[in-house]
N, C-alpha and C positions, 0 to 999 in steps of 0.2 A: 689690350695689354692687361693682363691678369697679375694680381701683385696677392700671392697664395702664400702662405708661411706654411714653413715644415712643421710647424710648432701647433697645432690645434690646443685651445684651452679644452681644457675637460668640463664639460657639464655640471659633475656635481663636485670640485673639487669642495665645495661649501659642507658635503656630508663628509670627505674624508678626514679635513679639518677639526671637526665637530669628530669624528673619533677619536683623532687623537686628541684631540684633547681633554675627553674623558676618558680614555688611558690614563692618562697622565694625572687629572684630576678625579679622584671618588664622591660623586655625589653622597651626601648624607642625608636620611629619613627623617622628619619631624623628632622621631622618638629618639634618633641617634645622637642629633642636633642638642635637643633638650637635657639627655642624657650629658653629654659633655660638657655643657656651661654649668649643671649642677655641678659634676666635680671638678671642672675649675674654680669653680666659686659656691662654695656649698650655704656661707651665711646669707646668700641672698634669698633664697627659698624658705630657709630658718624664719627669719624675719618677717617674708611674705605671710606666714604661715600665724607665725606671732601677731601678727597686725588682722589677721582675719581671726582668731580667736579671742581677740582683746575686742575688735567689734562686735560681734556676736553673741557676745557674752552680756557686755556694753549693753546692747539693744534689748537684750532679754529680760536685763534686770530693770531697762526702763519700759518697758511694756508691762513689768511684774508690777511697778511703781516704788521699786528700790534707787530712787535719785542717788542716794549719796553712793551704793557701788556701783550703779553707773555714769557718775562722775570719772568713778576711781578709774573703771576702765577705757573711758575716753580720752584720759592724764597716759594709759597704760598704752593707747593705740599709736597718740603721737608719739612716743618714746620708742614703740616698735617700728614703728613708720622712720624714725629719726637712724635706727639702727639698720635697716634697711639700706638706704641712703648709704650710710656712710660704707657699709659693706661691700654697694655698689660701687664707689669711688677707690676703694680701694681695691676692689678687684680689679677696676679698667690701671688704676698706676701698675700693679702689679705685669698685668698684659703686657702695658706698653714696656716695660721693662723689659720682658723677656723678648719681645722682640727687637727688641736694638741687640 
C-alpha cells in the first residue's frame, strides 16, 4: 500500500522565499546604512567629531608640555563626550516616536 500525495514539496521553496522577500525588503550597503543614521541624527557625528578634536588636541599640548591647555581640553573632551550622549538619547526618543 503506497500512501503518495498529489502535493510534492518543492525542493528549494527556501530560495523562492528568500526572494521574495528581498523584493519586498532592500538590502542597504555599509555606506547607505551610515549615510542614513547621519541624517537622521546628524549631532551624533558633530560631537563624535568634537570629542576626537578636543582629544587630539588635548594630547598635543601635553606631549608639548602645555599642562594647563591640556587640562582645558580634557574639561572640553568630557563635555563633547557629555553632548554626544545626550544627542544620542535624543535621537533614539525621537525614533521611538515616530514609530508609534
Amino acid at each position: 500500500m503506497s500512501t503518495e500525495t498529489s502535493e510534492e514539496p518543492l525542493e528549494l521553496d527556501w530560495l523562492a522565499l528568500h526572494n521574495e522577500f528581498e523584493a519586498m525588503h532592500k538590502t542597504e550597503s555599509m555606506a547607505e546604512k551610515f549615510q542614513r543614521k547621519v541624517l537622521e541624527n546628524p549631532f551624533v557625528p558633530i560631537g563624535c567629531l568634537a570629542t576626537l578634536g578636543a582629544l587630539s588636541y588635548g594630547l598635543w599640548s601635553f606631549r608639548q608640555g602645555r599642562s594647563k591647555m591640556s587640562q582645558y581640553m580634557m574639561r572640553t573632551r568630557i563635555a563633547a563626550q557629555g553632548f554626544t550622549i545626550m544627542a544620542f538619547i535624543v535621537g533614539l526618543g525621537l525614533s521611538a516616536s515616530k514609530a508609534k
